[in-house]
PyMOL Python script that loads the backbone (N, CA, C, O; Angstrom):
from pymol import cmd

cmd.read_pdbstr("""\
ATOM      1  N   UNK A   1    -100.428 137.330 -37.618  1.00  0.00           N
ATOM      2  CA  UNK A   1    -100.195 136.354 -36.563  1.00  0.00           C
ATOM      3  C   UNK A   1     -98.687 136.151 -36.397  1.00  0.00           C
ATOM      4  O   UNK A   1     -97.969 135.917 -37.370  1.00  0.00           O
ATOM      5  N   UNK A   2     -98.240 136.241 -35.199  1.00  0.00           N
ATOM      6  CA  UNK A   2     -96.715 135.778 -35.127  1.00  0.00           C
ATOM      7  C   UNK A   2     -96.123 134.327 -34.738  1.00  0.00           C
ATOM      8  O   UNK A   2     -96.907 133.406 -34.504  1.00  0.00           O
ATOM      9  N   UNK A   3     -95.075 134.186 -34.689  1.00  0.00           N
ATOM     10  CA  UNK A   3     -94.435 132.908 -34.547  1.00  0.00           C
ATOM     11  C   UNK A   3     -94.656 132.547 -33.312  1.00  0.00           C
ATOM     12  O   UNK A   3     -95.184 133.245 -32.447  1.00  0.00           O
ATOM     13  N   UNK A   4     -94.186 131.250 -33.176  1.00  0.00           N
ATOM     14  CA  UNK A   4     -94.284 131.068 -31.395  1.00  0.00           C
ATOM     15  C   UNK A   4     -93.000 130.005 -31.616  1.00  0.00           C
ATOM     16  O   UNK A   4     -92.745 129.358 -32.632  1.00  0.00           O
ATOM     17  N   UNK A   5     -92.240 130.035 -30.280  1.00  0.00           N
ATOM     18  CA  UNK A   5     -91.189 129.137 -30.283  1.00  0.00           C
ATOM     19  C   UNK A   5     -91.453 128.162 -29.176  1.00  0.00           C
ATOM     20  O   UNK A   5     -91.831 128.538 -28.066  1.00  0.00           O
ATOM     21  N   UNK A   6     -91.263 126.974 -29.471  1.00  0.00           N
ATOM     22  CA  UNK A   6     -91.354 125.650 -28.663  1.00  0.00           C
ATOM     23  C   UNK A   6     -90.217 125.092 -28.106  1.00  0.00           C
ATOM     24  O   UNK A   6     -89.128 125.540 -28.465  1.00  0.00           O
ATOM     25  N   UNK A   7     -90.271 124.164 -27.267  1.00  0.00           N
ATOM     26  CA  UNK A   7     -89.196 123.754 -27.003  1.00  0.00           C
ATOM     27  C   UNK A   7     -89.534 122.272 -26.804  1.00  0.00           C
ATOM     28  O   UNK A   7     -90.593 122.060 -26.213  1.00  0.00           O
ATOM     29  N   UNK A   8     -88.781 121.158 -27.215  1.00  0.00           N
ATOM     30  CA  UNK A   8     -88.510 119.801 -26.759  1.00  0.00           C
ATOM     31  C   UNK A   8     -88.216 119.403 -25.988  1.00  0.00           C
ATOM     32  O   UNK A   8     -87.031 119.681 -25.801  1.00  0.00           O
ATOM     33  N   UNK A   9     -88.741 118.606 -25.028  1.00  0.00           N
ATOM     34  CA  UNK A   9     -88.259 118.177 -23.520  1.00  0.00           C
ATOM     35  C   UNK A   9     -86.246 118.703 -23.816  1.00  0.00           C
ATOM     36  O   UNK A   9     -85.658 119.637 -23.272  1.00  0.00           O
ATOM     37  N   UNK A  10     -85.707 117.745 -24.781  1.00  0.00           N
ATOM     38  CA  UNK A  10     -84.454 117.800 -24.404  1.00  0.00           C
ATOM     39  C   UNK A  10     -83.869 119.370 -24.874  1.00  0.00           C
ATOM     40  O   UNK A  10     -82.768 119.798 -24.527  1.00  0.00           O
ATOM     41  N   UNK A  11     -84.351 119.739 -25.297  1.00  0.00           N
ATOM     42  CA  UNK A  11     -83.923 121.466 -26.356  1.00  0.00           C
ATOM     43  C   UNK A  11     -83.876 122.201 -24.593  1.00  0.00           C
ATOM     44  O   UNK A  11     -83.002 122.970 -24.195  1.00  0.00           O
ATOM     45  N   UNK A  12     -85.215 121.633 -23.671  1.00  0.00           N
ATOM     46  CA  UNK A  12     -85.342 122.935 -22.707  1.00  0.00           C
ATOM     47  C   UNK A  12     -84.166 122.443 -21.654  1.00  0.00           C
ATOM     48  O   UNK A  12     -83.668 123.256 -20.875  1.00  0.00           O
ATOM     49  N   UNK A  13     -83.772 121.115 -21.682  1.00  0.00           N
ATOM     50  CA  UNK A  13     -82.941 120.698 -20.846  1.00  0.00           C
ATOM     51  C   UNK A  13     -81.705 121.170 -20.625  1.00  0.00           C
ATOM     52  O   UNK A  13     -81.091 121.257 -19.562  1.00  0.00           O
ATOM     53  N   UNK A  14     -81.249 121.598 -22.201  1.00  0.00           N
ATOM     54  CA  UNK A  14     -80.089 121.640 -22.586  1.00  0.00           C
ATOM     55  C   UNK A  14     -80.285 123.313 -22.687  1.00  0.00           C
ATOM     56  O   UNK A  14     -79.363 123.647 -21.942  1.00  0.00           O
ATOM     57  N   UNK A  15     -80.648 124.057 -22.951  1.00  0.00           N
ATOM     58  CA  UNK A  15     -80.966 125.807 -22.172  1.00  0.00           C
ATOM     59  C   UNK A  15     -80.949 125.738 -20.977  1.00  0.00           C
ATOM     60  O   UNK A  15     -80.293 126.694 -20.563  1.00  0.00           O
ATOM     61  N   UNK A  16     -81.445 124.900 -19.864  1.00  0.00           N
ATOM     62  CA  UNK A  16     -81.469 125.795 -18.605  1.00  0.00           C
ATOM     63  C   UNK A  16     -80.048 124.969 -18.136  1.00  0.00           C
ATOM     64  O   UNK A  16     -79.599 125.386 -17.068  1.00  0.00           O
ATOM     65  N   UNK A  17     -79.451 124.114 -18.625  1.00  0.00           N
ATOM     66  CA  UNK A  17     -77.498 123.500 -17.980  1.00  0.00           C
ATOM     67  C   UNK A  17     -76.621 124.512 -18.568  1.00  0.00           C
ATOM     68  O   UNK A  17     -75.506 124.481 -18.046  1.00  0.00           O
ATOM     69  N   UNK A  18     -76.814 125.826 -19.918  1.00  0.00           N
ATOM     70  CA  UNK A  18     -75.686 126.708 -20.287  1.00  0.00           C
ATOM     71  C   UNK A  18     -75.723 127.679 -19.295  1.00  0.00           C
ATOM     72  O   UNK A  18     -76.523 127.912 -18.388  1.00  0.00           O
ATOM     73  N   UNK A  19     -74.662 128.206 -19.669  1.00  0.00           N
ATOM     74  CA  UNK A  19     -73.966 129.075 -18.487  1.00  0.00           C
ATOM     75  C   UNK A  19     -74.552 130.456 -18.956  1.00  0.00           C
ATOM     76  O   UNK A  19     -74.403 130.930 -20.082  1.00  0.00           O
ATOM     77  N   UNK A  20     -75.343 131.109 -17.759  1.00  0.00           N
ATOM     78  CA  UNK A  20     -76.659 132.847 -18.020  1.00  0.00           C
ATOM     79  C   UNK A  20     -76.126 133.626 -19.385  1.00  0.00           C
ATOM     80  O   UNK A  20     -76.826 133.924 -20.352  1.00  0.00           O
ATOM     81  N   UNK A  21     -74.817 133.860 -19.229  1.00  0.00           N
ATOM     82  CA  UNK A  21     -74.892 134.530 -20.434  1.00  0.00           C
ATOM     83  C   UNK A  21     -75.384 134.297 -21.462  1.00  0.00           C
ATOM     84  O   UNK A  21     -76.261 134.984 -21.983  1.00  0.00           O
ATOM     85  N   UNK A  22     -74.786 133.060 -22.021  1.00  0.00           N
ATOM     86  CA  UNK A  22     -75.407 132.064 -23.421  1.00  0.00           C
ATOM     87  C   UNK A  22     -76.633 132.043 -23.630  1.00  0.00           C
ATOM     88  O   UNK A  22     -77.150 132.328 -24.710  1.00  0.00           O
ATOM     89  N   UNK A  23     -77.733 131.414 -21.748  1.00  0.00           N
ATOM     90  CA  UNK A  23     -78.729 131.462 -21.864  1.00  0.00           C
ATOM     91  C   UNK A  23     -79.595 132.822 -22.518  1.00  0.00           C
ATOM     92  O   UNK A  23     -80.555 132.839 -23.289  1.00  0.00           O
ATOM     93  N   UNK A  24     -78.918 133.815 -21.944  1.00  0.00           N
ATOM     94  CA  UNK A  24     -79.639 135.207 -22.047  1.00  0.00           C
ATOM     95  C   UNK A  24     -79.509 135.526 -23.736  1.00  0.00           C
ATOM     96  O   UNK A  24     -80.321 135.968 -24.549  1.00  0.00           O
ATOM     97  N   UNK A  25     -78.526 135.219 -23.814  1.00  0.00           N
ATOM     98  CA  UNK A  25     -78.221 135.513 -25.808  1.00  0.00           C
ATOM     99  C   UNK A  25     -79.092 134.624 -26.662  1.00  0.00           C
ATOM    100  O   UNK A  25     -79.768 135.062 -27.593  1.00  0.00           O
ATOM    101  N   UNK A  26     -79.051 133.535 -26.352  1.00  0.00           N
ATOM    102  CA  UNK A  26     -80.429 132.656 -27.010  1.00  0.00           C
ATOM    103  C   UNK A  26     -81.547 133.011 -26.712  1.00  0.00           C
ATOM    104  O   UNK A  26     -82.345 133.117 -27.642  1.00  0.00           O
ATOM    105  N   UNK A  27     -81.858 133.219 -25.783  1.00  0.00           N
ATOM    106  CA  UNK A  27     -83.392 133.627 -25.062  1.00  0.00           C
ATOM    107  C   UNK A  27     -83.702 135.085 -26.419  1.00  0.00           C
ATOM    108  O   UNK A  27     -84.299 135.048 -27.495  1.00  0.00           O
ATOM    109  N   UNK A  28     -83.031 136.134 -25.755  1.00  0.00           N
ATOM    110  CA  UNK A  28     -82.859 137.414 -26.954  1.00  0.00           C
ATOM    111  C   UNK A  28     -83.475 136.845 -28.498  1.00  0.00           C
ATOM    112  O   UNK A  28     -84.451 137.216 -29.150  1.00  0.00           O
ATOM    113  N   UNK A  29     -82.339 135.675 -28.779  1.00  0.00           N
ATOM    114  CA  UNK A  29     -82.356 135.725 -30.052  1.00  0.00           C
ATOM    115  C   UNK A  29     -84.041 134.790 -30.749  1.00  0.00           C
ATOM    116  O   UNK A  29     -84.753 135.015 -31.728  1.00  0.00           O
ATOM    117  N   UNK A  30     -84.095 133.629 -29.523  1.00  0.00           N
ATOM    118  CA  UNK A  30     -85.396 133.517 -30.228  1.00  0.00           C
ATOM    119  C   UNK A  30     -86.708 134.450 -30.050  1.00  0.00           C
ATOM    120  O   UNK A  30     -87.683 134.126 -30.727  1.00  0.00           O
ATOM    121  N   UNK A  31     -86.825 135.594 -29.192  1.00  0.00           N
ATOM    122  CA  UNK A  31     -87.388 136.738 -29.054  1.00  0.00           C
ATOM    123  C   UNK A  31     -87.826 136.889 -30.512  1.00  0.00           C
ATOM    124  O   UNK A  31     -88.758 136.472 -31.199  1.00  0.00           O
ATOM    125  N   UNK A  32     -86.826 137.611 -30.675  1.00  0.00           N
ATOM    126  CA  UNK A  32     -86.193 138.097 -32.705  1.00  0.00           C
ATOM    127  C   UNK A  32     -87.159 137.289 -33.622  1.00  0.00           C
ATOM    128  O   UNK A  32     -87.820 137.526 -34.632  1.00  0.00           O
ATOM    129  N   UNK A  33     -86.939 136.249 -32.819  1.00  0.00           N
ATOM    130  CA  UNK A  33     -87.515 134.888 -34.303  1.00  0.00           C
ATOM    131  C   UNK A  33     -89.156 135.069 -34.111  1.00  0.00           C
ATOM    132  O   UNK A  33     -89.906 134.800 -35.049  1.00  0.00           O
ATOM    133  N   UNK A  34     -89.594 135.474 -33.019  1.00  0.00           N
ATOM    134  CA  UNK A  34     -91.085 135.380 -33.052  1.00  0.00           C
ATOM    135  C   UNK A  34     -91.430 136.487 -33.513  1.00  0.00           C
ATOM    136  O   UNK A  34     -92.564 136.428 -33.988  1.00  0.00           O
ATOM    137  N   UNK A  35     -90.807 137.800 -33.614  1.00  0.00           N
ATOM    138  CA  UNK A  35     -91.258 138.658 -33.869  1.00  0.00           C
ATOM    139  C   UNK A  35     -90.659 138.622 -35.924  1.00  0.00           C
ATOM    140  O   UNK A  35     -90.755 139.745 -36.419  1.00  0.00           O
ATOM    141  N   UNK A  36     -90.332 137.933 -36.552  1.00  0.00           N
ATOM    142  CA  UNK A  36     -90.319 138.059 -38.017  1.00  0.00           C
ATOM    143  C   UNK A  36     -91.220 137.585 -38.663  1.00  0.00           C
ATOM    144  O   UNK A  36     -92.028 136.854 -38.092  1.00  0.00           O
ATOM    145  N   UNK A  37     -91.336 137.853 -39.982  1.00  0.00           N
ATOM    146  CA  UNK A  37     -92.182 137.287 -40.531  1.00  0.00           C
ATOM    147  C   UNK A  37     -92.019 135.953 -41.325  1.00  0.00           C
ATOM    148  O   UNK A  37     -92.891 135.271 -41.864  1.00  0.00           O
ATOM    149  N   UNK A  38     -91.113 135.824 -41.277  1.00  0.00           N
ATOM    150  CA  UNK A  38     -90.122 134.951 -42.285  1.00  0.00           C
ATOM    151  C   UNK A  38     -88.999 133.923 -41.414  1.00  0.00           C
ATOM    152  O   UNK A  38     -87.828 134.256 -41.600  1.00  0.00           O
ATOM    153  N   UNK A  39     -89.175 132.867 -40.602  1.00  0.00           N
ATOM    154  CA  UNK A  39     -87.996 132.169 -39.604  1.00  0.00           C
ATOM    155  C   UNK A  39     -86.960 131.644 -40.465  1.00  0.00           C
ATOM    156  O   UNK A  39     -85.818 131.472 -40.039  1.00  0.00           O
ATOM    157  N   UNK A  40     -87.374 131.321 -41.922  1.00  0.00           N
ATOM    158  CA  UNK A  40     -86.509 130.506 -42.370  1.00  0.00           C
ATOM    159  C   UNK A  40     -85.542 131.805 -43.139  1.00  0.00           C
ATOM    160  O   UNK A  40     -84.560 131.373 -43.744  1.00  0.00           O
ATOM    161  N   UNK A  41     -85.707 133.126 -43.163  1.00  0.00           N
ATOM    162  CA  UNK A  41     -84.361 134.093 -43.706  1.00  0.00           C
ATOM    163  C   UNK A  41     -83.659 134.139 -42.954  1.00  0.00           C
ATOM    164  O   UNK A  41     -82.546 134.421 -43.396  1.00  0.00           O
ATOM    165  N   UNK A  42     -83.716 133.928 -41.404  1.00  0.00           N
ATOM    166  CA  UNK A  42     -82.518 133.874 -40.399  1.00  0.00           C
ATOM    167  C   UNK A  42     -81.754 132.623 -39.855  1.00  0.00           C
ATOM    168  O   UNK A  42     -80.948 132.599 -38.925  1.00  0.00           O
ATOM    169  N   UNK A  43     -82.273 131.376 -40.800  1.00  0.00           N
ATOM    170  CA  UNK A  43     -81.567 129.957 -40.672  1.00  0.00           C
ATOM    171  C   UNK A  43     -81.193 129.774 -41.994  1.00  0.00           C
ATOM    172  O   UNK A  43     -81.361 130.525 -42.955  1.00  0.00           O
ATOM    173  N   UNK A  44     -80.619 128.592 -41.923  1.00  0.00           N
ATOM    174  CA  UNK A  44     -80.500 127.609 -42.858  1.00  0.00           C
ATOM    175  C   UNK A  44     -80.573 126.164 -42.418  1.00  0.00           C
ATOM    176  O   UNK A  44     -80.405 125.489 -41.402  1.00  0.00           O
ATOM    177  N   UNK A  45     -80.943 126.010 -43.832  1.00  0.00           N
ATOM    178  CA  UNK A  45     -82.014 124.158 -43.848  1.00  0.00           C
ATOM    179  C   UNK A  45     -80.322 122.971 -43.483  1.00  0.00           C
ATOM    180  O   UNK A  45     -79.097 123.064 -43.400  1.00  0.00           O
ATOM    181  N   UNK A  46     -81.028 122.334 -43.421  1.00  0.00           N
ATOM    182  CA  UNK A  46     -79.719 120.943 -42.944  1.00  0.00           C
ATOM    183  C   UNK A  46     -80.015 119.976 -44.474  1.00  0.00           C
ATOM    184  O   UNK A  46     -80.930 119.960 -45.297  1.00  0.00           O
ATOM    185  N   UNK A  47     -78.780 119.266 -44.326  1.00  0.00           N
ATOM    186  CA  UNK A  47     -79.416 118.268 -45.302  1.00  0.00           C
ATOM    187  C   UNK A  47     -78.878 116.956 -44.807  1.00  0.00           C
ATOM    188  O   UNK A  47     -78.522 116.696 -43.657  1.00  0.00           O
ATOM    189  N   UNK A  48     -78.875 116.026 -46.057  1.00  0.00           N
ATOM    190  CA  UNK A  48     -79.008 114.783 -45.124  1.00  0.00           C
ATOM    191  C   UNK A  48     -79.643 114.108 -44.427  1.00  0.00           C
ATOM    192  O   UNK A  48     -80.871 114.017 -44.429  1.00  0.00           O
ATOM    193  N   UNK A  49     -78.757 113.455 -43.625  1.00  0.00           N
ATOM    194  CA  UNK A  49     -79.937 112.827 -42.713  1.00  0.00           C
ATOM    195  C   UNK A  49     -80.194 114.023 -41.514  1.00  0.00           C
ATOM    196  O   UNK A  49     -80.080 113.646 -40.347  1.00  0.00           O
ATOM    197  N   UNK A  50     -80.417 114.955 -41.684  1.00  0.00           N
ATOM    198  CA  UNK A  50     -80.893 116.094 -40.908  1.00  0.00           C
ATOM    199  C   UNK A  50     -81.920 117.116 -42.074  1.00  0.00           C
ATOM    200  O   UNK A  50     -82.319 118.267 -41.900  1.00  0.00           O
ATOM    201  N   UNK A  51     -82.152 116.137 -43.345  1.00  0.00           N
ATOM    202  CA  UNK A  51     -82.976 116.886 -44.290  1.00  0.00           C
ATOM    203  C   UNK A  51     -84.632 117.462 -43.309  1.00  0.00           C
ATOM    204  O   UNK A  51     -85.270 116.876 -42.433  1.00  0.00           O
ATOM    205  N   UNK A  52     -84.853 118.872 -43.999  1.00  0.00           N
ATOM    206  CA  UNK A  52     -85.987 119.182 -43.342  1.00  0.00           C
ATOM    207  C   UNK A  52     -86.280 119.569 -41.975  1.00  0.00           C
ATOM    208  O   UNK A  52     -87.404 119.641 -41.479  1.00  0.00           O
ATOM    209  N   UNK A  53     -84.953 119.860 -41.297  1.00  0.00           N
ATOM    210  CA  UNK A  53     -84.325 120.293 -39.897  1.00  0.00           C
ATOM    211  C   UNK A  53     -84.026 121.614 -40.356  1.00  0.00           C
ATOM    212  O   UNK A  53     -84.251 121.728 -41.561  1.00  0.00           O
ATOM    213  N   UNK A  54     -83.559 122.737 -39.759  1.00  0.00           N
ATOM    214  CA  UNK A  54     -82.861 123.908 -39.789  1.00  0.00           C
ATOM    215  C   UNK A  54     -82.197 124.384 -38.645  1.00  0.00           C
ATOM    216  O   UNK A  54     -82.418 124.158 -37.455  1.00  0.00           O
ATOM    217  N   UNK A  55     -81.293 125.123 -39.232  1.00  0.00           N
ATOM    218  CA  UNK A  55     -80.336 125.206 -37.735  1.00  0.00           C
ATOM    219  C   UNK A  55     -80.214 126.837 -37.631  1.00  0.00           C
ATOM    220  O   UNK A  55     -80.739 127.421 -38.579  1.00  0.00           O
ATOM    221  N   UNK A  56     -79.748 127.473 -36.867  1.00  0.00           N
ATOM    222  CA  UNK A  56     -79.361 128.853 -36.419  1.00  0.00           C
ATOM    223  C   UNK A  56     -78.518 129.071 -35.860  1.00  0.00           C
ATOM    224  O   UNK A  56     -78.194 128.184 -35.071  1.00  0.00           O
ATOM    225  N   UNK A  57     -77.856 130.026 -35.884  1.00  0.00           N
ATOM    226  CA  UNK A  57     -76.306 129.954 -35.316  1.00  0.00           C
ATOM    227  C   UNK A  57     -76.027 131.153 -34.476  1.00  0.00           C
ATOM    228  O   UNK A  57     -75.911 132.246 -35.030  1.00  0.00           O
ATOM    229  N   UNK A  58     -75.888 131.013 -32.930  1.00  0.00           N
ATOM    230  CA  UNK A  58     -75.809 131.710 -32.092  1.00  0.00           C
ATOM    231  C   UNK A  58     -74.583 131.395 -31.037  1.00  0.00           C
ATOM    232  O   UNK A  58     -74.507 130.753 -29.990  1.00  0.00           O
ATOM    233  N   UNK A  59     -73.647 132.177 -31.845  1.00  0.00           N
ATOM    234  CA  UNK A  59     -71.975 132.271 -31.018  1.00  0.00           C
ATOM    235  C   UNK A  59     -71.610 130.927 -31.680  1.00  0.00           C
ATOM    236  O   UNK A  59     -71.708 130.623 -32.869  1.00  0.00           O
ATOM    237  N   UNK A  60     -71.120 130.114 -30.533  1.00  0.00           N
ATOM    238  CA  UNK A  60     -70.213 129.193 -30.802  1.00  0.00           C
ATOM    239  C   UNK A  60     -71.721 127.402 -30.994  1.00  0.00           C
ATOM    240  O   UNK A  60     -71.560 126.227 -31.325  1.00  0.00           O
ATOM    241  N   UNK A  61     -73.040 128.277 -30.534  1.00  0.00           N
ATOM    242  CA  UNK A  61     -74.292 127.149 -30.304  1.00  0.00           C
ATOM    243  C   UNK A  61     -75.202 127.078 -31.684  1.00  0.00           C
ATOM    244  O   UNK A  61     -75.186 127.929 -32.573  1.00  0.00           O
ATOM    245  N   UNK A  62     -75.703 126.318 -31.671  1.00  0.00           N
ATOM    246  CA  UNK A  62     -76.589 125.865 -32.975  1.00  0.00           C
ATOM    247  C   UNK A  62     -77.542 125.451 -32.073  1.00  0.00           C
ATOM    248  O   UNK A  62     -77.426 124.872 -30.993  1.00  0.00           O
ATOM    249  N   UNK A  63     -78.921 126.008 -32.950  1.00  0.00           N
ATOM    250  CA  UNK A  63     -80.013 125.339 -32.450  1.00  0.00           C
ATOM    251  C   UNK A  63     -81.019 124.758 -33.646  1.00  0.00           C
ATOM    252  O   UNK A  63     -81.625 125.364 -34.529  1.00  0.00           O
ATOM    253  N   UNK A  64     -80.961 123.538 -33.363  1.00  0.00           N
ATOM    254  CA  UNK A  64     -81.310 122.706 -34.898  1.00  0.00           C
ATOM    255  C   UNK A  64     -83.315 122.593 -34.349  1.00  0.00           C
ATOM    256  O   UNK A  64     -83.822 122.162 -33.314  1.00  0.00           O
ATOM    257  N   UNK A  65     -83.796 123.056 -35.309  1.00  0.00           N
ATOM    258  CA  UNK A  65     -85.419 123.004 -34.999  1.00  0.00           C
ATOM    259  C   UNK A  65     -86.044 122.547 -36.581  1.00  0.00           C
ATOM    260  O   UNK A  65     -85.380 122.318 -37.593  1.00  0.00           O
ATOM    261  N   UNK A  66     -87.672 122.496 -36.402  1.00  0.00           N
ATOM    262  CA  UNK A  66     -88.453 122.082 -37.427  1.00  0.00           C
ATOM    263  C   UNK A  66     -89.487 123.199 -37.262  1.00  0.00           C
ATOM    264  O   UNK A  66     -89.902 123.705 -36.220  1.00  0.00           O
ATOM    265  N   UNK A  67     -89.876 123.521 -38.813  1.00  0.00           N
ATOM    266  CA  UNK A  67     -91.079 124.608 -38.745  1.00  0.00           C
ATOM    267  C   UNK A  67     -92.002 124.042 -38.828  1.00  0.00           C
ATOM    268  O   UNK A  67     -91.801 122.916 -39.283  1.00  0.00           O
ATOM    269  N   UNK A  68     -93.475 124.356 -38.499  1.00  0.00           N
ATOM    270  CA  UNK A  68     -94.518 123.855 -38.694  1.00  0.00           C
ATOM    271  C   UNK A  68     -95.331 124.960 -38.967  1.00  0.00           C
ATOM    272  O   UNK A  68     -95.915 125.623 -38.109  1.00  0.00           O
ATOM    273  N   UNK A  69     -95.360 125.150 -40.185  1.00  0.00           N
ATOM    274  CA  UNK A  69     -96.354 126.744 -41.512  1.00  0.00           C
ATOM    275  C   UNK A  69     -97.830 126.664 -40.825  1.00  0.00           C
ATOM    276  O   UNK A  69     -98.457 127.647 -40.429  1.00  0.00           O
ATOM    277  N   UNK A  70     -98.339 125.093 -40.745  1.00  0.00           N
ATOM    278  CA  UNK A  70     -99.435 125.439 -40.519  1.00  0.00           C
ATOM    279  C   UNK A  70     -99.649 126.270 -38.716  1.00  0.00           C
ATOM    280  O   UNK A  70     -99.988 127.451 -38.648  1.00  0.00           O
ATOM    281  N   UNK A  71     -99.485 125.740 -37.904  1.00  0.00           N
ATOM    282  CA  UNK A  71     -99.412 126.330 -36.414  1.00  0.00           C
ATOM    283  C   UNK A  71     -98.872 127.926 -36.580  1.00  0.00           C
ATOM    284  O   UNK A  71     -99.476 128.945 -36.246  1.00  0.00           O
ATOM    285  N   UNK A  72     -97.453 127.800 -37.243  1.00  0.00           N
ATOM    286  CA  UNK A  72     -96.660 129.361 -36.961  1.00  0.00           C
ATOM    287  C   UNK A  72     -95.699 128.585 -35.608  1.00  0.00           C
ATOM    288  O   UNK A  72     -95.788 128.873 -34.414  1.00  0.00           O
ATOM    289  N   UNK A  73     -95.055 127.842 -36.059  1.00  0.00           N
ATOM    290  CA  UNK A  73     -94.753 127.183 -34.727  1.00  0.00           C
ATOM    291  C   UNK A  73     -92.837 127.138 -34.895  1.00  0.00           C
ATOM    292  O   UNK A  73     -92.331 126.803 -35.966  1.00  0.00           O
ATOM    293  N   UNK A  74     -92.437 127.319 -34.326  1.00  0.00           N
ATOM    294  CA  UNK A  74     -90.746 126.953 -34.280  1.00  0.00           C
ATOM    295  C   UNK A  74     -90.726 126.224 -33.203  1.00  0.00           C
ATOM    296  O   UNK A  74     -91.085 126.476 -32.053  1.00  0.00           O
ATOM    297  N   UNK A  75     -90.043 124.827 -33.924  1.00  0.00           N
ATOM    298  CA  UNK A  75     -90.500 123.632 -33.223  1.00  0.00           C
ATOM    299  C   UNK A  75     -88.672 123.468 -32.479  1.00  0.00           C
ATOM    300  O   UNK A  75     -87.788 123.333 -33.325  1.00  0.00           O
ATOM    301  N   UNK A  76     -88.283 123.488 -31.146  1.00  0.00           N
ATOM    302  CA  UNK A  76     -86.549 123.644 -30.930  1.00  0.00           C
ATOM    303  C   UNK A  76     -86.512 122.067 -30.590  1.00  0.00           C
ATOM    304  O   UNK A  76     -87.419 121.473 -30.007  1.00  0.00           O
ATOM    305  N   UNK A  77     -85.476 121.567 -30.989  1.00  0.00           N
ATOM    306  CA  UNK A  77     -85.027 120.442 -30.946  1.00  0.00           C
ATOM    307  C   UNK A  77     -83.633 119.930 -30.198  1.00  0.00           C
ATOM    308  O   UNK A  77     -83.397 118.796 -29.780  1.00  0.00           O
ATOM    309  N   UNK A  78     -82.756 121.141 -30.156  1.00  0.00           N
ATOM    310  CA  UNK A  78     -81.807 120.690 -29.341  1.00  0.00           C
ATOM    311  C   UNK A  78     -80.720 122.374 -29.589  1.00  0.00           C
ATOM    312  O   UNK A  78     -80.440 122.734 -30.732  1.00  0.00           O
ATOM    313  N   UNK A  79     -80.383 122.962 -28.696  1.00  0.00           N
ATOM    314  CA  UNK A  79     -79.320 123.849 -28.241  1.00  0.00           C
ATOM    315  C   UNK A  79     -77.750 123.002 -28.186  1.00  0.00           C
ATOM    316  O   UNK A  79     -77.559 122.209 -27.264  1.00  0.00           O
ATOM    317  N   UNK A  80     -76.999 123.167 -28.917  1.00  0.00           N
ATOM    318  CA  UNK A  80     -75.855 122.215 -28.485  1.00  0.00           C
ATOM    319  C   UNK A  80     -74.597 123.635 -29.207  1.00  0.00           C
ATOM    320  O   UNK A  80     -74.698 124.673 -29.861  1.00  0.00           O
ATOM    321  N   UNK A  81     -73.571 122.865 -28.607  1.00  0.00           N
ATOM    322  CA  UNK A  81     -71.825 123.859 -29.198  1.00  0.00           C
ATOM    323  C   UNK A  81     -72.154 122.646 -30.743  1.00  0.00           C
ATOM    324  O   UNK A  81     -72.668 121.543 -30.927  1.00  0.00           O
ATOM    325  N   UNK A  82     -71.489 123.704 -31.542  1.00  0.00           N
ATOM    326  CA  UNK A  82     -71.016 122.940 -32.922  1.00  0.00           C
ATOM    327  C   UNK A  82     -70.606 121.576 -33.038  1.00  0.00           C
ATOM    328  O   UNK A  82     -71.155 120.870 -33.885  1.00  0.00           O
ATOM    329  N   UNK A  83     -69.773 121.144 -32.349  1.00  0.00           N
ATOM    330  CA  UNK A  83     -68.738 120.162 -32.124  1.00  0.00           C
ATOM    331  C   UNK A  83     -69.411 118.861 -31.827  1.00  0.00           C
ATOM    332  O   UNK A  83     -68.862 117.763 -31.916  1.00  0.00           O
ATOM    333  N   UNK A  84     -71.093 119.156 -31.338  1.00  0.00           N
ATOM    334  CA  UNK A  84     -71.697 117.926 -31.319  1.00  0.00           C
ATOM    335  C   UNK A  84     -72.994 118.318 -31.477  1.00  0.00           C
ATOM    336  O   UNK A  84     -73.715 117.455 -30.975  1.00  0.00           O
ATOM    337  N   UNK A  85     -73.623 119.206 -31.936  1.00  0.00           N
ATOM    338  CA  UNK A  85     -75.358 119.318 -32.343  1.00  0.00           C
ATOM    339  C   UNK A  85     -75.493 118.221 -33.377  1.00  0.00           C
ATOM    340  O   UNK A  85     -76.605 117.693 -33.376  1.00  0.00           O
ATOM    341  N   UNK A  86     -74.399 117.630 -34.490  1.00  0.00           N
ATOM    342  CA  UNK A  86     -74.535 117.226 -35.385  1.00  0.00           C
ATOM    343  C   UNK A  86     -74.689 115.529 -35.030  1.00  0.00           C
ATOM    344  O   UNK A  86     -75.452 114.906 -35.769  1.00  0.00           O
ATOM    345  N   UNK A  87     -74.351 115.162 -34.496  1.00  0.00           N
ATOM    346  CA  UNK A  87     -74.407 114.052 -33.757  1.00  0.00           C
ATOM    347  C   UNK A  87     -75.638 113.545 -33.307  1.00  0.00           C
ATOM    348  O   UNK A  87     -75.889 112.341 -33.355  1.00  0.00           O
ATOM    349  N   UNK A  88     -76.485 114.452 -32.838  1.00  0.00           N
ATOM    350  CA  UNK A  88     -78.101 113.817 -32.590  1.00  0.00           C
ATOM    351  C   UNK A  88     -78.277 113.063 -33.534  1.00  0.00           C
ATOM    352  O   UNK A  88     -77.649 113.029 -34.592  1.00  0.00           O
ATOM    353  N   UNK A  89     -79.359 112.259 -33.112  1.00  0.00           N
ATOM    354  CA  UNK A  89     -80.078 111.550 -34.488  1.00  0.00           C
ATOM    355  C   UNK A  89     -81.692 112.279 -34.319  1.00  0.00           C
ATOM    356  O   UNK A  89     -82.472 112.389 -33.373  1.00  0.00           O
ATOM    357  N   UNK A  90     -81.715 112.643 -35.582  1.00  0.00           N
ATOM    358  CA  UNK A  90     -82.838 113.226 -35.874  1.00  0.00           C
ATOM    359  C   UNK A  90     -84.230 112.545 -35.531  1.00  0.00           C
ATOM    360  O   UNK A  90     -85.283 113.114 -35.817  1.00  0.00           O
TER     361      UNK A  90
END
""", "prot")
cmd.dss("prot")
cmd.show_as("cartoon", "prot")
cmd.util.cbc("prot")
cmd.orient("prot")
């Protein structure tokens, strides 16, 4: 069974305002993610008060999400530049 990637009202908001290229390189990259077997060898976990979040790092963007083992689900939570993904409140 493979992964499936989701998106959060605000995760899809914030993909369709970047500029095509970016879009097209993220799009690609969560492609990638549905087709592994394993989502969490191509992230890393957050900690803190972002414990149990994971993020991925695509160019200069982070996309901070939650897995859900049982579904097979990559849950996206927000697309942002570095400089402020961290800033959400979880």
């Amino acid at each position: 069974m493979a992964w499936q990637t989701k998106f959060e009202s605000q995760a899809e908001k914030e993909l369709s305002s970047l500029d095509n290229s970016v879009k097209i390189r993220i799009l690609k990259y969560l492609r990638k993610l549905e087709g592994c077997e394993d989502p969490r060898t191509l992230g890393k976990p957050l900690t803190e008060n972002f414990y149990g979040y994971w993020r991925y790092r695509v160019g200069n963007y982070r996309i901070v999400f939650r897995i859900c083992d049982t579904e097979l689900v990559i849950l996206l939570l927000a697309i942002r530049k570095r400089d402020v993904v961290y800033k959400i409140k979880p």
